[in-house]
C-alpha positions as CSV (number, residue, x, y, z in Angstrom):
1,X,-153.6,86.6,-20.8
2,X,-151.6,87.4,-23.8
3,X,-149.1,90.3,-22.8
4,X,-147.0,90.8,-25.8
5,X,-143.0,92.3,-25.1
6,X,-144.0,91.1,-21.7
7,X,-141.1,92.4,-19.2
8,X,-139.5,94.6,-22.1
9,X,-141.1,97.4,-20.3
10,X,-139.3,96.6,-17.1
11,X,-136.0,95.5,-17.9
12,X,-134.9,96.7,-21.7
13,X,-132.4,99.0,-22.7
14,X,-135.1,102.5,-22.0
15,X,-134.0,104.0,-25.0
16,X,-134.3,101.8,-27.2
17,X,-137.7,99.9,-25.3
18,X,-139.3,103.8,-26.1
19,X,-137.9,103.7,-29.8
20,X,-139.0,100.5,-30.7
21,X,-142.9,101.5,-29.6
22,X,-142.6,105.1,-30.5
23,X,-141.7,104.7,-34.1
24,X,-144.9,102.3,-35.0
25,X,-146.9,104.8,-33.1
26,X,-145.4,107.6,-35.2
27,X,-146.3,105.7,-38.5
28,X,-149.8,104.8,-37.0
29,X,-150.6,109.1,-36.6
30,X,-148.5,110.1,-39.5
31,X,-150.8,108.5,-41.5
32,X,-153.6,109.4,-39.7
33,X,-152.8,112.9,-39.4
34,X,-152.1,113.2,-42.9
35,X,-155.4,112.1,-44.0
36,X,-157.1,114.4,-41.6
37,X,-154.7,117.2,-43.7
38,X,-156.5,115.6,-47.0
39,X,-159.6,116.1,-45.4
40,X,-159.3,119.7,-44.3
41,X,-158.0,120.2,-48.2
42,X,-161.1,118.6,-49.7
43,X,-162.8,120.9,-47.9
44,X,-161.0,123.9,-48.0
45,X,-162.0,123.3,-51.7
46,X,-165.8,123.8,-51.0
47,X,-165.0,127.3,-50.0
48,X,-163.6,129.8,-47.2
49,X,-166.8,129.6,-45.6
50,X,-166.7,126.1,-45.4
51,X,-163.1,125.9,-44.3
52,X,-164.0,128.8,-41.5
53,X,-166.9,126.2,-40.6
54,X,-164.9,122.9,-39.5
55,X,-162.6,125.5,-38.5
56,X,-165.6,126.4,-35.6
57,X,-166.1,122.7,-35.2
58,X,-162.2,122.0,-33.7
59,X,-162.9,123.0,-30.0
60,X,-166.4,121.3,-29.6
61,X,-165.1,118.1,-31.1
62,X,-161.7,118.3,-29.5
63,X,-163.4,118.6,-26.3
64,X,-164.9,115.0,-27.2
65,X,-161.8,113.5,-28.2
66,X,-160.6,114.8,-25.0
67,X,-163.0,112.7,-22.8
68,X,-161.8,109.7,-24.9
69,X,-158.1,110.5,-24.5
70,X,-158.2,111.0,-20.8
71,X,-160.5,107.7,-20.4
72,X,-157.5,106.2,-22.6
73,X,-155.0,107.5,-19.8
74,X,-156.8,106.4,-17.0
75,X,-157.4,102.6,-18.7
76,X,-153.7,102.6,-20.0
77,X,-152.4,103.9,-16.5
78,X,-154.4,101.1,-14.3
79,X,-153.9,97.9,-16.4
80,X,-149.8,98.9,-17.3
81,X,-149.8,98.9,-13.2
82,X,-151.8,95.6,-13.1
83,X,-149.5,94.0,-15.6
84,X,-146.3,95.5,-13.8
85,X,-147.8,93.6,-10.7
86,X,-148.1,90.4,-12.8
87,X,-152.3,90.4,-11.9
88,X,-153.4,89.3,-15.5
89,X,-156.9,88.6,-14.2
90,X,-157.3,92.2,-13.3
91,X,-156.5,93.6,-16.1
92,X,-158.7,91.7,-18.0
93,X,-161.7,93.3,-16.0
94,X,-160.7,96.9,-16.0
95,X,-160.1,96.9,-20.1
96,X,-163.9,95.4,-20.4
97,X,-165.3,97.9,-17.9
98,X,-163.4,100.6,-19.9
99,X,-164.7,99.7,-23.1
100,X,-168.3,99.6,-21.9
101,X,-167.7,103.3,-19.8
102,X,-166.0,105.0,-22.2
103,X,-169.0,104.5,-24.9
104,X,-171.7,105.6,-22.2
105,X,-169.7,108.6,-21.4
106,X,-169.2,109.9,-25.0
107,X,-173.3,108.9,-26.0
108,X,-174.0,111.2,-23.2
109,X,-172.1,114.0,-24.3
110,X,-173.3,113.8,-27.7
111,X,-176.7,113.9,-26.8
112,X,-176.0,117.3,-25.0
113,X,-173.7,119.1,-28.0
114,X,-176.7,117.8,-30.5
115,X,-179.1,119.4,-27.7
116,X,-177.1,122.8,-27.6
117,X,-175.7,122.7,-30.9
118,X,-176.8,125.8,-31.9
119,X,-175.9,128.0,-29.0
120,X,-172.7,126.9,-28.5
121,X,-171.2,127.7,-31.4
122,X,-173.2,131.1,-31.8
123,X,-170.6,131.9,-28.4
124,X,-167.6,130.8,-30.2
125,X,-168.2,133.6,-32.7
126,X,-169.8,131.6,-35.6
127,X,-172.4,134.1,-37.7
128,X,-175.5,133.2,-39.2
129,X,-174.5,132.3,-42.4
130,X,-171.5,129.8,-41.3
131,X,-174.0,128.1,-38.7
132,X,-176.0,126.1,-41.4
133,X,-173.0,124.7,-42.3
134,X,-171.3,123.3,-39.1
135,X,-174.6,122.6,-38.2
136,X,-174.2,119.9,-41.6
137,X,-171.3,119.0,-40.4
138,X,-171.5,118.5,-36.7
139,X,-175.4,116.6,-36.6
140,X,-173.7,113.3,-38.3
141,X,-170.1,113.4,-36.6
142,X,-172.2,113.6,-32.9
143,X,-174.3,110.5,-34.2
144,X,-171.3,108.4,-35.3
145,X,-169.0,109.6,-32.0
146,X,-169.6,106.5,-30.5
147,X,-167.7,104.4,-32.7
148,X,-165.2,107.2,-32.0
149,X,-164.6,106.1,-28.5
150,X,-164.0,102.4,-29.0
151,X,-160.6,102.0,-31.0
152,X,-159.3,104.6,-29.1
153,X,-159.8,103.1,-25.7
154,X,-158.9,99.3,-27.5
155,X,-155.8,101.0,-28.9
156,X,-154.7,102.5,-25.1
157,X,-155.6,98.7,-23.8
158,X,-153.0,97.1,-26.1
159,X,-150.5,99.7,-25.5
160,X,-150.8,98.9,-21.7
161,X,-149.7,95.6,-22.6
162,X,-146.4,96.9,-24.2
163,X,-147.5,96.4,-27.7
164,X,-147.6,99.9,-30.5
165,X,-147.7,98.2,-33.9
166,X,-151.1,96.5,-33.9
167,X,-152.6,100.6,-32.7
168,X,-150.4,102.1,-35.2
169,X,-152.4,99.8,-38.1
170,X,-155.8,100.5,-36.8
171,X,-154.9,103.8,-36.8
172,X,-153.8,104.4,-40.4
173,X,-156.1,101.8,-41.6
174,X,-158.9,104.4,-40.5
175,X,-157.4,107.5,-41.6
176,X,-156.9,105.4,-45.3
177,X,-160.7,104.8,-45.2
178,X,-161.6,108.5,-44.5
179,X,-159.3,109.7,-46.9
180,X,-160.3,107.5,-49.7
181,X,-164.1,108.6,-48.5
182,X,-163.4,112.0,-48.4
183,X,-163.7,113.3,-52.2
184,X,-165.9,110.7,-52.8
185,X,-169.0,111.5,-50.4
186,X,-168.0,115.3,-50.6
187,X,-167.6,116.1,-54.6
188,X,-170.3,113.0,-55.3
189,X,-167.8,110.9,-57.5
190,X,-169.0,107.4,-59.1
191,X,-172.6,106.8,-58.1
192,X,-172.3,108.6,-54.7
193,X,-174.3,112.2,-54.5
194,X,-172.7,115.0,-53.9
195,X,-172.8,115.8,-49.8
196,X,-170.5,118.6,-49.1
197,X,-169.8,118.9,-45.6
198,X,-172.1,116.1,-44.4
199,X,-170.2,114.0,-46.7
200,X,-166.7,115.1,-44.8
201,X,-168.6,113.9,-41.3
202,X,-169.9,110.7,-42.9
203,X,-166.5,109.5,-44.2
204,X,-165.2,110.2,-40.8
205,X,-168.1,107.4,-38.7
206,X,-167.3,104.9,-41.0
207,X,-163.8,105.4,-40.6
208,X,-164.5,105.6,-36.9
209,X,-166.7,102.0,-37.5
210,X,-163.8,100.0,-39.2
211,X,-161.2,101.1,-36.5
212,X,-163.8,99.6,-33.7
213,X,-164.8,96.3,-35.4
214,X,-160.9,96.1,-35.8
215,X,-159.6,96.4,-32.5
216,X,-162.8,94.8,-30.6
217,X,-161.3,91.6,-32.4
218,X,-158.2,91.7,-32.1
219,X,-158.4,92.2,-28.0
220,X,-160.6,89.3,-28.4
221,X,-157.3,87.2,-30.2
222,X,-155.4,88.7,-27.5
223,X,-157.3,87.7,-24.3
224,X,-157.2,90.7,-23.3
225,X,-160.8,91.3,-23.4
226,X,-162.8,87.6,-22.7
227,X,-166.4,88.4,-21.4
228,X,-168.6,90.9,-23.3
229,X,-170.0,92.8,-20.3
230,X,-169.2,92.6,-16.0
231,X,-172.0,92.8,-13.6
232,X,-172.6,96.2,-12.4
233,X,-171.2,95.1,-8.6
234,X,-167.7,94.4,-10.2
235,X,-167.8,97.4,-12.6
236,X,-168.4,99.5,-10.4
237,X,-164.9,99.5,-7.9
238,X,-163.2,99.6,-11.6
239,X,-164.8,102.6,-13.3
240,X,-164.0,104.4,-10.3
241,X,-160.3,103.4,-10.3
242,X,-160.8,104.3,-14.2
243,X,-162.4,107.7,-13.9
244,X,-159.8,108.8,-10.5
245,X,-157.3,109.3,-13.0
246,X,-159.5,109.1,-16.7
247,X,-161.4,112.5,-15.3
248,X,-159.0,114.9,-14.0
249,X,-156.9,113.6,-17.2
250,X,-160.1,114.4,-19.4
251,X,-160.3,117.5,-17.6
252,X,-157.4,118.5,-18.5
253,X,-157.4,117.7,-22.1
254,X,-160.9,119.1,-22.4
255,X,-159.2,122.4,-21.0
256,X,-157.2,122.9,-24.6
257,X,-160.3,122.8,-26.3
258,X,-162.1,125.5,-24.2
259,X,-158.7,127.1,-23.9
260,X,-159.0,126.8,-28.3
261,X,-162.7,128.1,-28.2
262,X,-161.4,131.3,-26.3
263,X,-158.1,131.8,-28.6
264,X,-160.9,131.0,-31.6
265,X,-163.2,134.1,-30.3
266,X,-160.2,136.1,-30.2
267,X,-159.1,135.5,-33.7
268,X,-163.1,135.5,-34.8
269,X,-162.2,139.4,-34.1
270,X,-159.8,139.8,-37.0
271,X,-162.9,138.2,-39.6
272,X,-162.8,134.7,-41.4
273,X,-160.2,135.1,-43.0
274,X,-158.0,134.7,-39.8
275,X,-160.1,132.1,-38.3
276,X,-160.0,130.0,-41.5
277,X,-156.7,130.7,-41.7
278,X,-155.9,129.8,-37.6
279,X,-157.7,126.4,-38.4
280,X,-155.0,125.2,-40.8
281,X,-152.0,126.5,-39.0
282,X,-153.9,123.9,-36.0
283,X,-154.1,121.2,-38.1
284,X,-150.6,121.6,-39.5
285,X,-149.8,121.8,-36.2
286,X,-151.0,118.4,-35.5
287,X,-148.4,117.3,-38.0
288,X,-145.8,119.2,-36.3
289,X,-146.0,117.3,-32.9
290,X,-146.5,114.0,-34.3
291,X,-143.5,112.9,-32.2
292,X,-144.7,114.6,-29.2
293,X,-148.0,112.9,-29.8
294,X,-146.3,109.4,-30.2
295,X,-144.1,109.8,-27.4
296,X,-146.9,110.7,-25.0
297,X,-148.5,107.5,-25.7
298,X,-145.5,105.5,-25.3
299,X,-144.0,106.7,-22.3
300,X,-147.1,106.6,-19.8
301,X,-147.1,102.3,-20.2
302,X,-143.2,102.5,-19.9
303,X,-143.7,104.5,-16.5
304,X,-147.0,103.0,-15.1
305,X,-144.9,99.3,-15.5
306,X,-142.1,100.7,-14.0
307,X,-143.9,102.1,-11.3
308,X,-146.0,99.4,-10.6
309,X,-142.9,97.5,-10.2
310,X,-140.9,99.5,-7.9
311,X,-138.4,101.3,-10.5
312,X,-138.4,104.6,-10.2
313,X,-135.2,105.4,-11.3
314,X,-136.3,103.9,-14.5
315,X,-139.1,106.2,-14.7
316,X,-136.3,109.4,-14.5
317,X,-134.6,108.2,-17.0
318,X,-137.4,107.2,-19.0
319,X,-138.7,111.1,-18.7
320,X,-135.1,112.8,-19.2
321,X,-134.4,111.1,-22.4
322,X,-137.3,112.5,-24.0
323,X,-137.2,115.2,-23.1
324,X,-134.1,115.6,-24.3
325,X,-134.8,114.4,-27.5
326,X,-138.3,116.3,-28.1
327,X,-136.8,119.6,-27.6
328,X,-134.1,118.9,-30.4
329,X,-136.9,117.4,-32.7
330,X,-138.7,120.2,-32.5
331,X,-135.9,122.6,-33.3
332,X,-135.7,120.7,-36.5
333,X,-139.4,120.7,-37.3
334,X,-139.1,124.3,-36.6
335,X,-136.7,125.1,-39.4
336,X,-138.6,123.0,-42.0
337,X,-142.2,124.6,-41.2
338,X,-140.8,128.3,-41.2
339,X,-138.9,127.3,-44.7
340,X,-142.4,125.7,-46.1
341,X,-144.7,128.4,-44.9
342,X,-145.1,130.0,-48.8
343,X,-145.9,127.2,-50.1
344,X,-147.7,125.7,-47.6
345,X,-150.4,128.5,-47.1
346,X,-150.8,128.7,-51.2
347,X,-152.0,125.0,-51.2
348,X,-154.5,125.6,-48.4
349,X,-155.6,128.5,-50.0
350,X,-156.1,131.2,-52.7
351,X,-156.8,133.5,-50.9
352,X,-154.1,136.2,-50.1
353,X,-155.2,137.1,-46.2
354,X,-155.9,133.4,-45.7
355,X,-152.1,132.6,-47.1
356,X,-150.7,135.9,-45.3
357,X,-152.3,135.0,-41.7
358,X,-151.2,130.9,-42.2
359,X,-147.6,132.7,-43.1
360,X,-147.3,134.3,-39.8
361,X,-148.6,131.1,-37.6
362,X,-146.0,129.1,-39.2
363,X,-143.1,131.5,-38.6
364,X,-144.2,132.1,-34.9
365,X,-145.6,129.3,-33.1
366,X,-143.8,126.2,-34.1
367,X,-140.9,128.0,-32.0
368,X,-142.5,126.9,-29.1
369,X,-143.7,123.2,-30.0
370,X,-140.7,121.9,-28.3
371,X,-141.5,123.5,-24.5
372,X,-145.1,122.2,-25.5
373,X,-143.9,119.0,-26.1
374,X,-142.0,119.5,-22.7
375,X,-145.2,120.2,-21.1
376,X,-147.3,117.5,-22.9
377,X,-144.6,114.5,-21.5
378,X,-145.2,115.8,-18.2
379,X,-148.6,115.4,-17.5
380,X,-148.8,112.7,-19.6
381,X,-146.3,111.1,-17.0
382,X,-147.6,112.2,-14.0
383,X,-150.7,110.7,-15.1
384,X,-149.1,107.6,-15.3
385,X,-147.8,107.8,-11.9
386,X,-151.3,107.9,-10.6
387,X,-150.8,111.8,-9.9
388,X,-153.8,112.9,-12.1
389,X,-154.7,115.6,-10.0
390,X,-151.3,117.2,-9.8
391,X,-151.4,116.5,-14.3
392,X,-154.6,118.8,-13.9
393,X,-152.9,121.5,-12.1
394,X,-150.3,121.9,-14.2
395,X,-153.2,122.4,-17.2
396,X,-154.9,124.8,-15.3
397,X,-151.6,127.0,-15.0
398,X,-150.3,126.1,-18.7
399,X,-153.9,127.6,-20.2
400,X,-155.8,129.9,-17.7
401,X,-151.8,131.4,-15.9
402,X,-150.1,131.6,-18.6
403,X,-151.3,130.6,-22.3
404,X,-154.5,132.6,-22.8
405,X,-153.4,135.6,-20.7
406,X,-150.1,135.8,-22.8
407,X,-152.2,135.7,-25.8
408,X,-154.3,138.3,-24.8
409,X,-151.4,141.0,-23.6
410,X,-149.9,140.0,-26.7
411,X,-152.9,140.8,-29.1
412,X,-153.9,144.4,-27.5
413,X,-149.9,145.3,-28.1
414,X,-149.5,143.5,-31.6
415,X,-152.9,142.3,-32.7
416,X,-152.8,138.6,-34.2
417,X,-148.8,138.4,-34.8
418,X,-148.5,139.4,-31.3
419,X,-151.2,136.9,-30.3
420,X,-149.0,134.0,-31.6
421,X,-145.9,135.4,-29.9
422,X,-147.5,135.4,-26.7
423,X,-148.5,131.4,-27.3
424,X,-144.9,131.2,-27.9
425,X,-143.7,132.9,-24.1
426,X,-146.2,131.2,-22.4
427,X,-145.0,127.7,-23.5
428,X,-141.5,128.9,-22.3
429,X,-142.7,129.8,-18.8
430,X,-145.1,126.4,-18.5
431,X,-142.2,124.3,-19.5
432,X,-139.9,126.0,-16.8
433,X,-142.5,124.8,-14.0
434,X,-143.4,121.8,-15.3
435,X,-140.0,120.6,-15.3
436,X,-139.4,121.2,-11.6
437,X,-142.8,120.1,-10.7
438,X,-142.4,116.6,-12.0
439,X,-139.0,116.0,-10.6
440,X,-140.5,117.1,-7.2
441,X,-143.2,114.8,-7.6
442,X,-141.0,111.2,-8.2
443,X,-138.6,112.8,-5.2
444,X,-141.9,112.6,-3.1
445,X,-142.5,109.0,-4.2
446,X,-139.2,107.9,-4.1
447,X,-139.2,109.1,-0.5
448,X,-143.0,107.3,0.3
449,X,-141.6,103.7,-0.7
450,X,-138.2,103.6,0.8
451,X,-137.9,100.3,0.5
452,X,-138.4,99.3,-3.2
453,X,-135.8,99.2,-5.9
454,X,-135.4,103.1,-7.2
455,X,-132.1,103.1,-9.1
456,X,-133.3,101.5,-12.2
């Protein structure tokens, strides 16, 4: 089996092993991300209907993307463990069995959003004359989602194996072809007719297409795929070593969306301006914790080797120094976005609520992106510990304790500025517990395996 960096994970300098994968992952989303900005331009140009419409779309097809990240954890968590063992052969099997589980699980799902399409976005608040469009939208991004699923769970594969560069092209290579896509299937240039919102979905699958024919070869180079499918006896044992940690990790992604669909129905209340204006300040927000976002794909392989191996002191360090580092990122990040938030809401909009409401998100919420990012590290390592349930726990509190109930106090006392300062003193208590919990958590390990090496 080709492992790239193989033993870098268990015995390089920790902060620069997590810099030198972290940075190619941050290239890989920047790109990304900022294509998925383009494409929320482009069609912020169509309209503030239209923009209020793939604004409604963000916590159905988060909730997807949430399956495929926490399938992503739970492959990434057992084959770094596999490979911190030194049992190639293993891995090999649980990366096929992933591929082929994570694209039955996300057909499924689309089948049942296409089935209940309508209804489920009539309870997040969207009116009759908004539905037509998402409905545009939403038909032809549920019958590409498939393709969705593949580079995602081939990109968490080769991470396992220590290696960020290769996901970090596939990644930017697809957001390149959806941007490039984007004003052409939408405003009709060339030959192309003109599509609208369908042509905003459309660019997206074939985006979604390149990235899997992409990283279904180069697993193939790598040997770390061999076989094109297991028999069902030996898929079996490893889709439920997959799903033990990919559900409760799926759950608790898929938490943020529903979490999302609730804060959505609260800002519905305040009219379309607000919500279109609430789905920029998310997507900028993507942007915002692009580290965050890097750095919880980095660590968890860093940790699950480590772990795998004995080193748990490794796997303290490992957590405290990015920590460290995310909160004082974020500070930064803060600064910029409060200083940008004129201009900012102008380009997404001409409209002066739109640009007021986009104003206020900016100058509120990014205070708290660092305790998020806090929160994010954690269950992204506890996960990787093969503690998924405790990761789900700590969700559960972070949304349903503390995030939506803060929101909510804060929006009957201040309406939507004090709905984004409660977001803010939520994160602030979440981070506080997580913290504590995760240290408590490696103390209880380090105390169940005695005699393995734990100083790092």
């Amino acid at each position: 089996m080709a492992v790239p960096n193989k033993g870098a994970l268990l015995q390089n300098d920790i902060g620069s092993t997590l810099y030198r994968m972290t940075v190619p992952m941050l290239f890989g989303m920047l790109t990304l991300m900022s294509f998925n900005l383009v494409d929320t331009f482009f069609i912020s140009l169509l309209g503030t209907h239209e923009l209020a419409a793939i604004s409604f779309t963000f916590p159905i097809t988060f909730t997807m993307i949430s399956l495929a990240i926490g399938l992503g954890i739970g492959t990434s968590a057992i084959i770094a463990k596999a490979l911190g063992r030194e049992q190639y052969d293993t891995a090999r099997a649980d990366a096929l069995a992933a591929l082929w589980l994570a694209a039955f699980l996300m057909l499924l799902l689309s089948l049942l959003v296409w089935w209940f399409h309508d209804a489920l976005f009539r309870l997040l608040g969207a009116s009759d004359d908004i539905l037509p469009l998402i409905r545009q939208y939403m038909l032809i991004w549920l019958a590409g989602a498939v393709f969705l699923m593949t580079p995602m769970i081939g990109n968490s594969i080769l991470r396992a194996a220590g290696d960020t560069r290769l996901p970090a092209w596939i990644m930017a290579t697809g957001g390149l072809v959806n941007a490039v896509l984007d004003p052409v299937l939408i405003f009709g240039l060339g030959p192309f007719p003109e599509l609208g919102m369908q042509g905003a979905a459309l660019a997206s699958v074939v985006s979604w297409l390149c990235g899997s024919l992409a990283v279904l070869f180069v697993l193939r180079q790598r040997q770390l795929v061999e076989r094109c499918w297991l028999q069902l006896r030996q898929a079996l044992p490893i889709y439920r070593k997959i799903l033990r940690i990919g559900f409760p990790a799926a759950g608790a992604n898929m938490l943020t969306p529903i979490a999302m669909a609730v804060l959505t129905a609260m800002v519905a209340g305040y009219g379309p301006e607000a919500v279109a204006a609430f789905g920029v300040g998310i997507r900028l927000e993507s942007m915002a914790c692009l580290v965050i976002l890097a750095l919880s794909t980095t660590l968890p392989p860093l940790v699950s080797q480590n772990y795998g191996a004995g080193l748990l002191g490794r796997v303290r360090q490992a957590y405290q120094l990015s920590l460290g580092f995310i909160v004082r990122w974020q500070l930064l990040v803060y600064v910029v976005l409060a200083l940008l938030a004129i201009p900012l809401s102008r380009l997404f909009s001409a409209d002066p609520v739109v640009q007021q409401w986009i104003q206020w998100f900016l100058w509120i919420l990014p205070l708290g992106y660092g305790l998020q990012g806090l929160i994010i590290l954690t269950n992204s390592s506890l996960n990787a510990l093969h503690l998924p349930l405790q990761a789900l726990v700590l969700s559960i509190c972070r949304l349903f304790v503390f995030y939506l109930p803060f929101a909510w106090l804060g929006s009957q006392f201040a309406g939507l500025v004090g709905l984004f300062i409660g977001c803010v003193l939520a994160n602030l208590c979440m981070s506080a517990l997580s913290y504590c919990w995760f240290h408590r958590a490696l103390q209880q390990l380090n105390q169940a395996q005695p005699q393995q090496e734990v100083t790092g």
